[in-house]
PDB file of N, CA, C and O in Angstrom:
ATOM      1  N   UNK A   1     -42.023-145.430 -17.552  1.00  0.00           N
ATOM      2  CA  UNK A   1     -40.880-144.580 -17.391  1.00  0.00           C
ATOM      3  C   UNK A   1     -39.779-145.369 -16.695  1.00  0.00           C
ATOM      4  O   UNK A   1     -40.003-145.826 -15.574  1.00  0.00           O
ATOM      5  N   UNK A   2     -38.588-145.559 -17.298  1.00  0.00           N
ATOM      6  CA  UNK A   2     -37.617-146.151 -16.993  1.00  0.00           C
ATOM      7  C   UNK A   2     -36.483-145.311 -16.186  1.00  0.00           C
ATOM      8  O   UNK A   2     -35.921-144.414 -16.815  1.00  0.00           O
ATOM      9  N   UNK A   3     -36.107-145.542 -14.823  1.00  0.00           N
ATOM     10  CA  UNK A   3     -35.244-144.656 -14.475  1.00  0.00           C
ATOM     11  C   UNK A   3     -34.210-144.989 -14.033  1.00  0.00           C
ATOM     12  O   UNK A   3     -33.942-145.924 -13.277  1.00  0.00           O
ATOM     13  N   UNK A   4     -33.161-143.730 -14.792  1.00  0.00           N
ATOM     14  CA  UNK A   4     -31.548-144.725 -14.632  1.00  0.00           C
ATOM     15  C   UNK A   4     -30.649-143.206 -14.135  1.00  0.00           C
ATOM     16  O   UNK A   4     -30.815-142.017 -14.406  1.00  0.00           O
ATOM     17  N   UNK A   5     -29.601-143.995 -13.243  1.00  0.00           N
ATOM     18  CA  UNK A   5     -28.891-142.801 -12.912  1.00  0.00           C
ATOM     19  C   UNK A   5     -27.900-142.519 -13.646  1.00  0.00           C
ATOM     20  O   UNK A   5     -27.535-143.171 -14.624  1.00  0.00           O
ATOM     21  N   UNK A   6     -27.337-141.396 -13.161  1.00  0.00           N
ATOM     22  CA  UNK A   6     -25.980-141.042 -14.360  1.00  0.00           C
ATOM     23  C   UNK A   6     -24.979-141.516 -13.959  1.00  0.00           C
ATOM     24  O   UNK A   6     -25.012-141.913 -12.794  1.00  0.00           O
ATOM     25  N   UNK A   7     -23.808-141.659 -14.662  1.00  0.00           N
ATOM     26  CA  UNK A   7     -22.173-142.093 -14.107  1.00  0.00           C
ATOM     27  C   UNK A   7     -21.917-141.458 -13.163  1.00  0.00           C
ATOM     28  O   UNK A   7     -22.421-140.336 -13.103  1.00  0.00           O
ATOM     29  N   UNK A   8     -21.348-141.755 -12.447  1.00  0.00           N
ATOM     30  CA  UNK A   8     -20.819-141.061 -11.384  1.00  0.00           C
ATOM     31  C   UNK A   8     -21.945-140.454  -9.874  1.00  0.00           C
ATOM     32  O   UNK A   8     -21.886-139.403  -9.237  1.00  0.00           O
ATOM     33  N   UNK A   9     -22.707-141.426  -9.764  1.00  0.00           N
ATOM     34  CA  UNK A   9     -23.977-140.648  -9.123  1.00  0.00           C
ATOM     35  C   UNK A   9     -22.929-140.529  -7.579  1.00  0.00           C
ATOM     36  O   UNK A   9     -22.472-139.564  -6.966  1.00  0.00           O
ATOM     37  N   UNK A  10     -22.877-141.571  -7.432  1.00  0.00           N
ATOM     38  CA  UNK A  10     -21.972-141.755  -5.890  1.00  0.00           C
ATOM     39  C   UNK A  10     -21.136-140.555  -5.494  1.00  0.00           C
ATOM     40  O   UNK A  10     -21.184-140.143  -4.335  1.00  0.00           O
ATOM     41  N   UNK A  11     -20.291-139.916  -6.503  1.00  0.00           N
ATOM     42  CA  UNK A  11     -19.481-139.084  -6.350  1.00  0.00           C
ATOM     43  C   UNK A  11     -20.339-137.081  -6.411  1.00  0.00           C
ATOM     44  O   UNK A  11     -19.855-135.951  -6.340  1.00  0.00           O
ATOM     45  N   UNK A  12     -21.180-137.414  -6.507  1.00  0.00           N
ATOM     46  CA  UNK A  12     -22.521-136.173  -6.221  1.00  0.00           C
ATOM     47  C   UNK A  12     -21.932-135.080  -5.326  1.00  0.00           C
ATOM     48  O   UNK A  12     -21.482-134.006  -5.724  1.00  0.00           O
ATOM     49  N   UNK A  13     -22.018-135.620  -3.722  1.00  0.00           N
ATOM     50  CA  UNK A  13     -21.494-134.813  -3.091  1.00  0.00           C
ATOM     51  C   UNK A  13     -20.239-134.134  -3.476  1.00  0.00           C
ATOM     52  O   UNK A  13     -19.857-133.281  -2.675  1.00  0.00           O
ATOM     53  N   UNK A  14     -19.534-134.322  -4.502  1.00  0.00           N
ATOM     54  CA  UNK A  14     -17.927-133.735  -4.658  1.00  0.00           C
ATOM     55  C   UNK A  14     -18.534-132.184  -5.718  1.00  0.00           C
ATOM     56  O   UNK A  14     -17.949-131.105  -5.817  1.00  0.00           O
ATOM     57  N   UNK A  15     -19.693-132.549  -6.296  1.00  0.00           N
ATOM     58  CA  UNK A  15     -20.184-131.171  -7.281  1.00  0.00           C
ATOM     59  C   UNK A  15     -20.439-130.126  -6.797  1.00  0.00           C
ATOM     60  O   UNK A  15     -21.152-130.095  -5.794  1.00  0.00           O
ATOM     61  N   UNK A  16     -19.984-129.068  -7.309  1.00  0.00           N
ATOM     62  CA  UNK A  16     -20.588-127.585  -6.785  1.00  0.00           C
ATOM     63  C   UNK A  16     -22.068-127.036  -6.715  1.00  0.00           C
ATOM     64  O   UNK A  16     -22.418-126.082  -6.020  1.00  0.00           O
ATOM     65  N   UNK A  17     -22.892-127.795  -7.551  1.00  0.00           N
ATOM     66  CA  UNK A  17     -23.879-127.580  -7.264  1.00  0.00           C
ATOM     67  C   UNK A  17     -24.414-128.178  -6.338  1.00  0.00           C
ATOM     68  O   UNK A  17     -25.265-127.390  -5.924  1.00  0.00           O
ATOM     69  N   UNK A  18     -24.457-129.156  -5.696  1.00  0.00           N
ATOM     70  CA  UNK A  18     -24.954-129.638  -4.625  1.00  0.00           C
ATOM     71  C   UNK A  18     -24.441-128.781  -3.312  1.00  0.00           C
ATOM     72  O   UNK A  18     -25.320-128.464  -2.510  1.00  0.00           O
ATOM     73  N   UNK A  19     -23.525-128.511  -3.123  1.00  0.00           N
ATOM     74  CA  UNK A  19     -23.001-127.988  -1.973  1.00  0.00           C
ATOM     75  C   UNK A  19     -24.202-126.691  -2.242  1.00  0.00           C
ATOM     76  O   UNK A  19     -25.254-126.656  -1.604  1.00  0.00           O
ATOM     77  N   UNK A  20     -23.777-125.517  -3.442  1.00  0.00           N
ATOM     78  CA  UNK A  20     -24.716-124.456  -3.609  1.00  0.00           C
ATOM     79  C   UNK A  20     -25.884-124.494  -3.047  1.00  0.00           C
ATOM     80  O   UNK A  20     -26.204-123.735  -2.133  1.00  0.00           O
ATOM     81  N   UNK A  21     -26.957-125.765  -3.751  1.00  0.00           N
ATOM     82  CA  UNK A  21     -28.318-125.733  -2.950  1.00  0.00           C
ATOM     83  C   UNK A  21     -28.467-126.366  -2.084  1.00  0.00           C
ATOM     84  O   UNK A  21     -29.665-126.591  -1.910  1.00  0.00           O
ATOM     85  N   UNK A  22     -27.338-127.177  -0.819  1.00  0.00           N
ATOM     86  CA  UNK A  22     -27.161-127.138   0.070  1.00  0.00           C
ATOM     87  C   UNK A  22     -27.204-126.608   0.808  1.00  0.00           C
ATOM     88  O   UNK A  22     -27.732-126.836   1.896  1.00  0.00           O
ATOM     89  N   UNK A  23     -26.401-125.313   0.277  1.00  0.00           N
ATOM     90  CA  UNK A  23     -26.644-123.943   1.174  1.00  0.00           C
ATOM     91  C   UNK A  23     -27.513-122.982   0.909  1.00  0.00           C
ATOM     92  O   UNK A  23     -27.683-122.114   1.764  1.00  0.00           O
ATOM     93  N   UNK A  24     -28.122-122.941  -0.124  1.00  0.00           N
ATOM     94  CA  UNK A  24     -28.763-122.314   0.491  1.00  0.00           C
ATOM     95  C   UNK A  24     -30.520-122.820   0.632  1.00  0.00           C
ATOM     96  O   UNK A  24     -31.561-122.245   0.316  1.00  0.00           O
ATOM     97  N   UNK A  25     -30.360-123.578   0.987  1.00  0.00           N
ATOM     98  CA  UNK A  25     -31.420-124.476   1.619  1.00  0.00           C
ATOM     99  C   UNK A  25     -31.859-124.300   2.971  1.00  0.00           C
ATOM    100  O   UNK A  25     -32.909-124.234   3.610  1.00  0.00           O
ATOM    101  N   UNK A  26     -29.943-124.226   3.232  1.00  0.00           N
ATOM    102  CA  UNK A  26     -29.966-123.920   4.923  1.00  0.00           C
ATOM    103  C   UNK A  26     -29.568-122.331   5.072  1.00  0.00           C
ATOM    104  O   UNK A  26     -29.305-122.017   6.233  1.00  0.00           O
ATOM    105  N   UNK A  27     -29.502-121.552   4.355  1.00  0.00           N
ATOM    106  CA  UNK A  27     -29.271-120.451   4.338  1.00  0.00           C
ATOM    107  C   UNK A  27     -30.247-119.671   5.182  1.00  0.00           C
ATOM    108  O   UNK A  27     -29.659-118.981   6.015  1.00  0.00           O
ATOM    109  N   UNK A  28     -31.832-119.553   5.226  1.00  0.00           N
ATOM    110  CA  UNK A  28     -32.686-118.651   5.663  1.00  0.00           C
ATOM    111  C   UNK A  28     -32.443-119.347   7.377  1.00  0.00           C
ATOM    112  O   UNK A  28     -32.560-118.616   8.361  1.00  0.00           O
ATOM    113  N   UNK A  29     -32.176-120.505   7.470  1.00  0.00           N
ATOM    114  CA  UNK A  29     -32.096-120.548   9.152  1.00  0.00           C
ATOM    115  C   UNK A  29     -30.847-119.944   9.425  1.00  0.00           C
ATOM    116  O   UNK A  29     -30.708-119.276  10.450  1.00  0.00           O
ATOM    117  N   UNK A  30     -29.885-120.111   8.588  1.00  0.00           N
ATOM    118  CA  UNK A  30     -28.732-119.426   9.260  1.00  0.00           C
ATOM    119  C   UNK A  30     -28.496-117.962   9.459  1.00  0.00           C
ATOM    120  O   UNK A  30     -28.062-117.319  10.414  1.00  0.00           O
ATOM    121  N   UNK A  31     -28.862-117.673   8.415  1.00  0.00           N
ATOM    122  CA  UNK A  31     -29.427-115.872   8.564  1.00  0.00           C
ATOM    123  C   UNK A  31     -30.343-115.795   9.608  1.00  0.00           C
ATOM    124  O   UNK A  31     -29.939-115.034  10.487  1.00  0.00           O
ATOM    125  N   UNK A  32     -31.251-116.216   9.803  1.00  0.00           N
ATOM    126  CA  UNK A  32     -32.017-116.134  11.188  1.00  0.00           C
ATOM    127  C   UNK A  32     -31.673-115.778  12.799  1.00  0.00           C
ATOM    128  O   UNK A  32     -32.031-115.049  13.724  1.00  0.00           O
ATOM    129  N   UNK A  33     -30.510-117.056  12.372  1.00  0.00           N
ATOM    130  CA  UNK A  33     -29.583-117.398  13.812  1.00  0.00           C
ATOM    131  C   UNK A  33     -28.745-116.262  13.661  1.00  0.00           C
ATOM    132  O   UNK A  33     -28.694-115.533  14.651  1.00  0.00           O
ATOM    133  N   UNK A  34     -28.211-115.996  12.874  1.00  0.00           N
ATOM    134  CA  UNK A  34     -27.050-114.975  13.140  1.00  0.00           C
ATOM    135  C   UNK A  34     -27.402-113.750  13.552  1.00  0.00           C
ATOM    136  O   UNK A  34     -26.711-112.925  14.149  1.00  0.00           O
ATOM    137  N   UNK A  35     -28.956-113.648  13.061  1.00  0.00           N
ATOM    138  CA  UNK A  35     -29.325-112.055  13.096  1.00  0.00           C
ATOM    139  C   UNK A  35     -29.748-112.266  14.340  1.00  0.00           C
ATOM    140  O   UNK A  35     -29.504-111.302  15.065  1.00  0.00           O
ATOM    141  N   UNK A  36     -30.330-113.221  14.914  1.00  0.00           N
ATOM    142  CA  UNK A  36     -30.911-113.193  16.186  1.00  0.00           C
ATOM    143  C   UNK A  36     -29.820-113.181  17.552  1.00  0.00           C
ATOM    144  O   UNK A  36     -29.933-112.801  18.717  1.00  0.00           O
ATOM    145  N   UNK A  37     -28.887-113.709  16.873  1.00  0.00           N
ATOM    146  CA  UNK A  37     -27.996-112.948  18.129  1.00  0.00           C
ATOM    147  C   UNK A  37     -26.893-111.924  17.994  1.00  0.00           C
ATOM    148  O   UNK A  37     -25.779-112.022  18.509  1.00  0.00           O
ATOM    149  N   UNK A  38     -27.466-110.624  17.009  1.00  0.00           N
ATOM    150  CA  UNK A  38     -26.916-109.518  17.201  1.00  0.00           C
ATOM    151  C   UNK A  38     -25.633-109.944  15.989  1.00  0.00           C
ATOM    152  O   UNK A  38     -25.599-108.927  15.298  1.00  0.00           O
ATOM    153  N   UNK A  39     -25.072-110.472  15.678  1.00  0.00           N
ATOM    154  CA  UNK A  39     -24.003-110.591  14.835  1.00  0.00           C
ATOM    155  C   UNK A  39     -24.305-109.446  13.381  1.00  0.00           C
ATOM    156  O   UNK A  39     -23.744-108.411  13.021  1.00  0.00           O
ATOM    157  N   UNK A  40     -25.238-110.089  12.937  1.00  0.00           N
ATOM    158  CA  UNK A  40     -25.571-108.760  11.780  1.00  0.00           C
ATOM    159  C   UNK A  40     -25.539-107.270  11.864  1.00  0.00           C
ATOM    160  O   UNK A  40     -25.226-106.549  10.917  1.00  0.00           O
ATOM    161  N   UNK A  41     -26.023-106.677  13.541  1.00  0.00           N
ATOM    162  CA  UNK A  41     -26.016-105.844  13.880  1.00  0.00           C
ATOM    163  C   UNK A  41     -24.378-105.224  13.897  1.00  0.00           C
ATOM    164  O   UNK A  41     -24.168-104.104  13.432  1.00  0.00           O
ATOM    165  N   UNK A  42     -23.582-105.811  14.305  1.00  0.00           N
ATOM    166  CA  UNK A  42     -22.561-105.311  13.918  1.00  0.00           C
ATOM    167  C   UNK A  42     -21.216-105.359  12.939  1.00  0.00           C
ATOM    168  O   UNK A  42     -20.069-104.938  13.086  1.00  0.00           O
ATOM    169  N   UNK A  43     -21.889-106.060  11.884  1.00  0.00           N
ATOM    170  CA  UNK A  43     -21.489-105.576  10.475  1.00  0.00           C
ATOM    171  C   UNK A  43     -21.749-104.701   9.976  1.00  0.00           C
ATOM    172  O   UNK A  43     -22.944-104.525   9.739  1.00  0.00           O
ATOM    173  N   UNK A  44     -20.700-103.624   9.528  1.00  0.00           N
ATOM    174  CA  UNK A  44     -21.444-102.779   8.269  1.00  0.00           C
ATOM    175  C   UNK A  44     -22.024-102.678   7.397  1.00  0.00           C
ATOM    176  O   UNK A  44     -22.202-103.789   6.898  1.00  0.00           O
ATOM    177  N   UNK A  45     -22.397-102.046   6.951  1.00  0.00           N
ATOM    178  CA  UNK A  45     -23.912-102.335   5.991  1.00  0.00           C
ATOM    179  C   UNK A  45     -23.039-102.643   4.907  1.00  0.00           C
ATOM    180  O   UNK A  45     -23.382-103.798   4.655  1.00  0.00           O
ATOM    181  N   UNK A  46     -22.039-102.326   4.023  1.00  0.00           N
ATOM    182  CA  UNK A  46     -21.430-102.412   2.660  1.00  0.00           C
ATOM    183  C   UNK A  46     -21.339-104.236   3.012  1.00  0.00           C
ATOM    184  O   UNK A  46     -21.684-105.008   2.117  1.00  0.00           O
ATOM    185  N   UNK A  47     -20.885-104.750   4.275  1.00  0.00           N
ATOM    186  CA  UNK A  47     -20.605-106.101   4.229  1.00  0.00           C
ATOM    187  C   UNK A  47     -22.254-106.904   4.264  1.00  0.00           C
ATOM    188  O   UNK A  47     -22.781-107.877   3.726  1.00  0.00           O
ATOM    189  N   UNK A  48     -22.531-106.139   4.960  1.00  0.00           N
ATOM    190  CA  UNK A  48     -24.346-106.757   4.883  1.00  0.00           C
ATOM    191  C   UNK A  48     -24.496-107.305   3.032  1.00  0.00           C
ATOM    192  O   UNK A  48     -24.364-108.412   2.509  1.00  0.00           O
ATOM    193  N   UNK A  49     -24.839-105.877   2.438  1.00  0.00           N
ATOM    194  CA  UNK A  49     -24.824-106.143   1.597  1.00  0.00           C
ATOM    195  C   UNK A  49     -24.049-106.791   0.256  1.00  0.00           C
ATOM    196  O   UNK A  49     -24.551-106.809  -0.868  1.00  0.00           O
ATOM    197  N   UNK A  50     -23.143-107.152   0.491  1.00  0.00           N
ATOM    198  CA  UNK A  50     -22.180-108.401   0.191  1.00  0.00           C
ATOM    199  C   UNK A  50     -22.782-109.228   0.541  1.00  0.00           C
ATOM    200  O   UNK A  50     -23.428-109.937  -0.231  1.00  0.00           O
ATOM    201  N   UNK A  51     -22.772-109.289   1.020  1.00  0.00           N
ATOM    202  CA  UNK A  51     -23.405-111.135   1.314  1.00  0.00           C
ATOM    203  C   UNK A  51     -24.460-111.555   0.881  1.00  0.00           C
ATOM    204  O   UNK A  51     -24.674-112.756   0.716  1.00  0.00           O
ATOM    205  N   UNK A  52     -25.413-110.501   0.588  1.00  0.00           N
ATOM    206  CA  UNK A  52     -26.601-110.661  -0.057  1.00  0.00           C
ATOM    207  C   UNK A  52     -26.907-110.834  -1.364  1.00  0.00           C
ATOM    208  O   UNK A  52     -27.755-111.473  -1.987  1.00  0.00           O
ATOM    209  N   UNK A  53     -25.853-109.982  -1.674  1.00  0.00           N
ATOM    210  CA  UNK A  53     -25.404-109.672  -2.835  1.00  0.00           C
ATOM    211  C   UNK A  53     -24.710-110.498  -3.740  1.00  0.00           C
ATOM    212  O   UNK A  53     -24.565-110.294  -4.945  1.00  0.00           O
ATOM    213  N   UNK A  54     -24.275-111.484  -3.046  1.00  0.00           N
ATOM    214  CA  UNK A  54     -23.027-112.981  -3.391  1.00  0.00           C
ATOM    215  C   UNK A  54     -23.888-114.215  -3.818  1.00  0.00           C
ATOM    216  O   UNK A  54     -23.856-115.023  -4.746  1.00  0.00           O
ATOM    217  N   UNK A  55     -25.105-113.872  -2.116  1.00  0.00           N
ATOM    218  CA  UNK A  55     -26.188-115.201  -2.173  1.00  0.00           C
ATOM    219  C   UNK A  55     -26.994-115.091  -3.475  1.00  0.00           C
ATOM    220  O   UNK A  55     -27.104-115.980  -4.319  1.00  0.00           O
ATOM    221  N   UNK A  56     -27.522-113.908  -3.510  1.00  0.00           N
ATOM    222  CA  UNK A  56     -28.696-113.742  -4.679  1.00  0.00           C
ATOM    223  C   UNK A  56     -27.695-114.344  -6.346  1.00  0.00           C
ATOM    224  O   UNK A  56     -28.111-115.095  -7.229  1.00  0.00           O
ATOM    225  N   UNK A  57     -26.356-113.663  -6.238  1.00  0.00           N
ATOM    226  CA  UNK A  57     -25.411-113.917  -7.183  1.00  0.00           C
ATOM    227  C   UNK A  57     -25.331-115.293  -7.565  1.00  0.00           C
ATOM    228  O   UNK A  57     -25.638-115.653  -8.702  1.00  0.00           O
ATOM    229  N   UNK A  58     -24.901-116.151  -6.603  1.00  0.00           N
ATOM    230  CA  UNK A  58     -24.687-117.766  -6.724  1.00  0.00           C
ATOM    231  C   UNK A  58     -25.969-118.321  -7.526  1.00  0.00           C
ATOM    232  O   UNK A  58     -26.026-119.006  -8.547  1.00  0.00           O
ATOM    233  N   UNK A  59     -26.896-117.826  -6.770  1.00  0.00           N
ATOM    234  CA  UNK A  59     -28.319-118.486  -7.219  1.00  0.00           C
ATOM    235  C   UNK A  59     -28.637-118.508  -8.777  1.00  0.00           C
ATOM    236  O   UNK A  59     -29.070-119.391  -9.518  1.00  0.00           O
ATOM    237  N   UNK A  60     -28.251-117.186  -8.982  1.00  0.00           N
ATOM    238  CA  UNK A  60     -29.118-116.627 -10.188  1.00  0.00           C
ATOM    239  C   UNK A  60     -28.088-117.568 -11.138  1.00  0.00           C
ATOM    240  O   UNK A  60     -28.520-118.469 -11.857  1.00  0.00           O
ATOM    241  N   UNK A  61     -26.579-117.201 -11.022  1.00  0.00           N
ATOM    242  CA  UNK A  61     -25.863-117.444 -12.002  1.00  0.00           C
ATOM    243  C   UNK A  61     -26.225-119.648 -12.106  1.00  0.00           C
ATOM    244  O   UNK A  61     -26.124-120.265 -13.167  1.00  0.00           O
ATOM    245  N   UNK A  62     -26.587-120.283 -10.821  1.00  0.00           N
ATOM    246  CA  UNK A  62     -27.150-121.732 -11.208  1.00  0.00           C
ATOM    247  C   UNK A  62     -28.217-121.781 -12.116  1.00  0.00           C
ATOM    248  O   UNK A  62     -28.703-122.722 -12.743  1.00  0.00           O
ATOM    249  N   UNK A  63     -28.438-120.807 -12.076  1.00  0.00           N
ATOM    250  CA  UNK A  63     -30.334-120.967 -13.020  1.00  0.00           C
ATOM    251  C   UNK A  63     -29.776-120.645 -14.097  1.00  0.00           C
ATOM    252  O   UNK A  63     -30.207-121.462 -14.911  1.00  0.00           O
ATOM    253  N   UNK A  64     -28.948-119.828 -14.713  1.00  0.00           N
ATOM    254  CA  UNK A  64     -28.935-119.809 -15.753  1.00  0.00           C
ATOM    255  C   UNK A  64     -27.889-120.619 -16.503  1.00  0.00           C
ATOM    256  O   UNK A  64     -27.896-120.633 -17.734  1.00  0.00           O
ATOM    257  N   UNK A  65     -26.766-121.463 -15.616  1.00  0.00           N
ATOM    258  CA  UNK A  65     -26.270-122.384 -16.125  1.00  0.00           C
ATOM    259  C   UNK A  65     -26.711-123.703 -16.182  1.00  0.00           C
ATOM    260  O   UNK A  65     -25.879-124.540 -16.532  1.00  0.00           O
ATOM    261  N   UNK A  66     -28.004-124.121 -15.875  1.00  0.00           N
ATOM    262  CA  UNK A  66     -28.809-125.049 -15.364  1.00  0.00           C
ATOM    263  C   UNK A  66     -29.867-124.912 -17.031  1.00  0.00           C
ATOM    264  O   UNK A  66     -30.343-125.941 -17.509  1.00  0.00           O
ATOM    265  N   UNK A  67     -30.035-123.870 -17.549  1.00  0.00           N
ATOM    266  CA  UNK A  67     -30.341-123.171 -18.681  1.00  0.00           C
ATOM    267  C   UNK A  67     -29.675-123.700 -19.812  1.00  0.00           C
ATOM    268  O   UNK A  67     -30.053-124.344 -20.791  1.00  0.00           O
ATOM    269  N   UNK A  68     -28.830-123.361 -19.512  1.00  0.00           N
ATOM    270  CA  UNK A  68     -27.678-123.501 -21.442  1.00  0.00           C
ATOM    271  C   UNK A  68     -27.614-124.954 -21.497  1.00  0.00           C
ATOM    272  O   UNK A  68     -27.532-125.530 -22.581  1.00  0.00           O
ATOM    273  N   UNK A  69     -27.657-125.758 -20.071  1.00  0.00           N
ATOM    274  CA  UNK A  69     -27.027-127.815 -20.027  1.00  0.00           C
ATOM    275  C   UNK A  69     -28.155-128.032 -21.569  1.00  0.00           C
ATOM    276  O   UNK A  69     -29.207-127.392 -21.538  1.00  0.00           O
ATOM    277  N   UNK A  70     -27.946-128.692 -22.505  1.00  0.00           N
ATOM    278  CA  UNK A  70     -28.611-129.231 -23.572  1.00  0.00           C
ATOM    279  C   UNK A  70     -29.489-130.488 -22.874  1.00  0.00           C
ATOM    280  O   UNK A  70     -29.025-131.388 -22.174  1.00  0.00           O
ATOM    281  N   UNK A  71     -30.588-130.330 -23.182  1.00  0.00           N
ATOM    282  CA  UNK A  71     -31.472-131.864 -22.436  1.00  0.00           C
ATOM    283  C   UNK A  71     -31.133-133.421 -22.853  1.00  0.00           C
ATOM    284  O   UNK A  71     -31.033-133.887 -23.988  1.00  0.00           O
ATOM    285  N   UNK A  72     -31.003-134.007 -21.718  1.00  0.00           N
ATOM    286  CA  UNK A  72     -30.713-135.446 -22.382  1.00  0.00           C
ATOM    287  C   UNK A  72     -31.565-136.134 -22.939  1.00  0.00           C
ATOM    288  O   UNK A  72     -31.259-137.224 -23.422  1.00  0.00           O
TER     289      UNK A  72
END
């Protein structure tokens, strides 16, 4: 197995997907932290659920554009 990178590998960090599973990589500690010091507690629930609602969103919609890419 021969392994070669793609054009542009260097420039990686500038893609949206990397940042995406960047975050949410670090996402469950940060939800952690926030909830643990009361911050969640005083959001309203409609914003609670936004956010949850955004995260689960981002995710799903990578998987399925991660889907349609034609294989090299």
């Amino acid at each position: 197995m021969k392994l070669q990178l793609i054009d542009g590998w260097h420039r990686a960090w500038k893609l949206a997907s990397v940042w995406v599973f960047g975050l949410v990589t670090v996402f469950p500690d940060i939800y952690d932290a926030i909830a643990a010091m009361g911050w969640m507690d005083e959001l309203p629930e409609p914003a609670k659920w936004s956010i949850r609602g955004l995260g689960a969103l981002g995710v799903v919609a990578r998987v399925l554009k991660s889907r349609r890419k034609p294989p090299c």
